[in-house]
Each structure stands twice: as structure tokens, then as C-alpha cells.
C-alpha positions as CSV (number, residue, x, y, z in Angstrom):
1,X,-18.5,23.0,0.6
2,X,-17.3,21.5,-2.4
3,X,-14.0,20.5,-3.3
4,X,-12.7,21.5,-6.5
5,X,-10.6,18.2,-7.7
6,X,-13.8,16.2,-7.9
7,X,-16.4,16.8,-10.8
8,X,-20.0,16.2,-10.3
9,X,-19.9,12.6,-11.1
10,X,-17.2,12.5,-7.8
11,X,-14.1,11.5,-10.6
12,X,-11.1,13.0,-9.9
13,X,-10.1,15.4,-12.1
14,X,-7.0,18.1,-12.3
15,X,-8.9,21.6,-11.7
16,X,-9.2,24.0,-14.9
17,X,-7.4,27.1,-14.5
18,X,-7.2,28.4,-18.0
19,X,-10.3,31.3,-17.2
20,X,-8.4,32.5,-14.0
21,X,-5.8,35.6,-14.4
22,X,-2.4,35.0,-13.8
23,X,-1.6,37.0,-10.2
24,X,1.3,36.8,-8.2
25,X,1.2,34.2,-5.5
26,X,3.2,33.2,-2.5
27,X,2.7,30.9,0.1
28,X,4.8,29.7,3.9
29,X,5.0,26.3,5.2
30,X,6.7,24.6,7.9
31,X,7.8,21.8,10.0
32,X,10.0,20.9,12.6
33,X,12.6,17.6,12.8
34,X,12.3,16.6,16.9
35,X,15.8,15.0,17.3
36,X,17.9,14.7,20.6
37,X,20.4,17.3,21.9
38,X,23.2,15.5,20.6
39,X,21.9,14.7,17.3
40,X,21.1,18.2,16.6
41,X,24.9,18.8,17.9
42,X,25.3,16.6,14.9
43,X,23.7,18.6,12.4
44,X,25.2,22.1,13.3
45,X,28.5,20.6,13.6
46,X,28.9,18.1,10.3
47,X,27.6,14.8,10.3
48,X,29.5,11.4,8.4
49,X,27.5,12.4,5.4
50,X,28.3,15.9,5.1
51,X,26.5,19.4,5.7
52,X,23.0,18.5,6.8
53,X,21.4,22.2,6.6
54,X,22.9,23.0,3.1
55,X,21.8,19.7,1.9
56,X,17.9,20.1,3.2
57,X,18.1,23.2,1.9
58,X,18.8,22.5,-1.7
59,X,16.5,19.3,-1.2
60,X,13.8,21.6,-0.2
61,X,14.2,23.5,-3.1
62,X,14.2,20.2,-5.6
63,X,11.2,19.1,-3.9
64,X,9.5,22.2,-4.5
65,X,10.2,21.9,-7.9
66,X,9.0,18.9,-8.2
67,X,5.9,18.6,-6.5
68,X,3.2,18.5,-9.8
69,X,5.9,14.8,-10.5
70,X,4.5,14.1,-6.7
71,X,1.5,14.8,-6.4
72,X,-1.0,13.7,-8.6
73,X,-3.5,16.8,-9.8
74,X,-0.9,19.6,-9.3
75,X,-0.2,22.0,-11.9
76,X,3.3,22.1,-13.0
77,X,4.1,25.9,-12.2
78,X,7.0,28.1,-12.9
79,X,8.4,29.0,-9.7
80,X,9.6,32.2,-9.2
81,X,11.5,31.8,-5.6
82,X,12.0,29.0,-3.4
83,X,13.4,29.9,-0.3
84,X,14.4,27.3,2.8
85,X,15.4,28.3,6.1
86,X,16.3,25.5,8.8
87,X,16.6,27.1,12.5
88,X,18.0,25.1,14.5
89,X,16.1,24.8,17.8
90,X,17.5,23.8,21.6
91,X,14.2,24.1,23.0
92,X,12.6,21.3,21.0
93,X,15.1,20.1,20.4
94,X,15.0,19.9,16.5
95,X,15.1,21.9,13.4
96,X,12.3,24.5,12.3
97,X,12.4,24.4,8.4
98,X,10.4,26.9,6.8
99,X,9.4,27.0,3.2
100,X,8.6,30.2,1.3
101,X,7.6,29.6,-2.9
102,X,6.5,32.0,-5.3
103,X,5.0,32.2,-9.2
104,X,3.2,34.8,-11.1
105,X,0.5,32.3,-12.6
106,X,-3.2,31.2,-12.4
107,X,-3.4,28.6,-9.3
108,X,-1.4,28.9,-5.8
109,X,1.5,27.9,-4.8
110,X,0.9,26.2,-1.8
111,X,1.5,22.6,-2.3
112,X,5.2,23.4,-2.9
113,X,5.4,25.3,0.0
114,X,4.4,22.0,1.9
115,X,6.6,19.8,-0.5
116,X,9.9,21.6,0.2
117,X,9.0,21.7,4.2
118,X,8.5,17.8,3.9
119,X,11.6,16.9,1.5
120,X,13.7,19.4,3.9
121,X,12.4,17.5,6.5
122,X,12.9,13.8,5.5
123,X,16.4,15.3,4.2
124,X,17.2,16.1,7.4
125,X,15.8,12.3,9.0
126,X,17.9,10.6,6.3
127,X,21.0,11.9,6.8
128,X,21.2,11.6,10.5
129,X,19.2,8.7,10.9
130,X,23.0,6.4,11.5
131,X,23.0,9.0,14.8
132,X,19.2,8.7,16.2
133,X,16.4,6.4,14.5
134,X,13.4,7.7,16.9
135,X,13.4,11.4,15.3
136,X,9.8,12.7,14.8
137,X,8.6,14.8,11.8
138,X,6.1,16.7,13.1
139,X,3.5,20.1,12.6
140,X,4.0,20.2,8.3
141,X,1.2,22.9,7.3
142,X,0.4,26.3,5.5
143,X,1.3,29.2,7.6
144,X,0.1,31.8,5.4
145,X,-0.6,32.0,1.4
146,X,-1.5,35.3,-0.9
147,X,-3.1,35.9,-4.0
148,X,-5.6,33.9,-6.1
149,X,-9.4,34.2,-6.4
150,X,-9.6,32.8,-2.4
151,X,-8.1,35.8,-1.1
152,X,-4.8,35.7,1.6
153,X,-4.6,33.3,4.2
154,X,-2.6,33.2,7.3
155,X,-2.9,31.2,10.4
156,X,-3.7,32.7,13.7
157,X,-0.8,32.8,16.8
């Protein structure tokens, strides 16, 4: 198998797009915060710096739009939705934050899928981090992505 951001000569080298339709393209990422009970107490109920889910969310949404600034041989792309949802979770105990983008263009939209999940995510660490230091970021990857020239993708339960 080869991987496409290398040319022959092994250079890095941002991926040419310009021959591939433009298609409508979605991808779903996700992660979860592991925090104690009581610091996840915290962050349903208001912490000293504010609403932690509302601010993850829109800093999920900023990262997603940001991730070709991030990451090195992304394509800038004009994102058509960015959704974040952050499920708080007793059983973990943590937050689930799942990340949903969208575009109509000629390459996926998958590494902003993974961008808002990990911004959500280290929103989330920072602003509860005067509560509980130890929290883990853990299980950041694709769930599922459509559209493109590789087909759909989704991973098995």
C-alpha cells in the first residue's frame, strides 16, 4: 500500500485533488474525557470558568475549522456542518464528545472530524483541570466517513 502524502522520491507533499469531482462528504469522530464523579458533577453543573459543554462545543467547531492551520498537508475546505455533541457519561465516568463535519468538495472531511473531537476534548481538560489534574483523553478515532473515490467507511461494533 502506498500512502498518498509521499511522492516517489518519499518527499512530503500535499496530495493533488484538482482531477477528483467534488462529492458530498461527511465523516464521525469521537472521544471520551475520563474524569471522576465529582468532576463530571462539575461540568453538568457550572464550573469557576463557566459552561464547560457549551464552550467544548463551540471549541470543537473552531477547531474544525481550523484544522488545514493544524495540520500540515490538509486542504483548507469549506465546511458545510460541524456538529458537536458532548454526552455526559456516569459509567466511565467522563464525557463522550462526538464530532460530525460535512463539505461538498474533492477530498474528505475526516481530519476535521478528529480535530473538533480533540479540541472538544482538550476544551473540556482545560477548563476543569483547577478540579482534577489526572483526567485521561482517551479512544480519539473515525467512526465512520462517506463519499470520495475510497468509498464509505464505518467501524465495526
Amino acid at each position: 500500500m502506498s500512502l498518498t502524502h509521499f511522492d516517489n522520491r518519499g518527499q512530503a507533499h500535499m496530495v493533488d485533488v484538482s482531477g477528483k469531482a467534488e462529492t458530498a462528504r461527511m465523516a464521525v469522530a469521537e472521544g471520551v474525557v475520563i474524569m471522576a464523579p465529582e468532576t463530571l458533577a462539575l461540568a453538568q453543573g457550572g464550573a469557576a470558568k463557566g459552561d464547560v459543554m457549551g464552550v467544548a462545543r463551540l471549541a470543537g467547531i473552531m477547531g474544525a475549522k481550523r484544522t488545514a492551520d493544524l495540520i500540515p498537508l490538509c486542504h483548507p475546505l469549506p465546511l458545510s456542518k460541524v456538529a458537536i455533541e458532548l454526552t455526559p457519561d456516569p459509567a466511565l465516568p467522563g464525557i463522550r464528545v462526538t464530532a460530525t463535519a460535512a463539505t461538498t468538495g474533492r477530498t474528505g472531511v475526516e481530519m476535521e472530524a478528529l480535530t473538533a473531537v480533540s479540541t472538544a476534548c482538550l476544551t473540556i481538560y482545560d477548563m476543569l483541570k483547577a478540579a482534577q489534574k489526572d483526567m485521561r483523553i482517551e479512544g480519539i478515532r473515525l467512526l465512520s466517513k462517506t463519499g470520495g473515490k475510497s468509498g464509505d467507511f464505518k467501524v465495526e461494533a
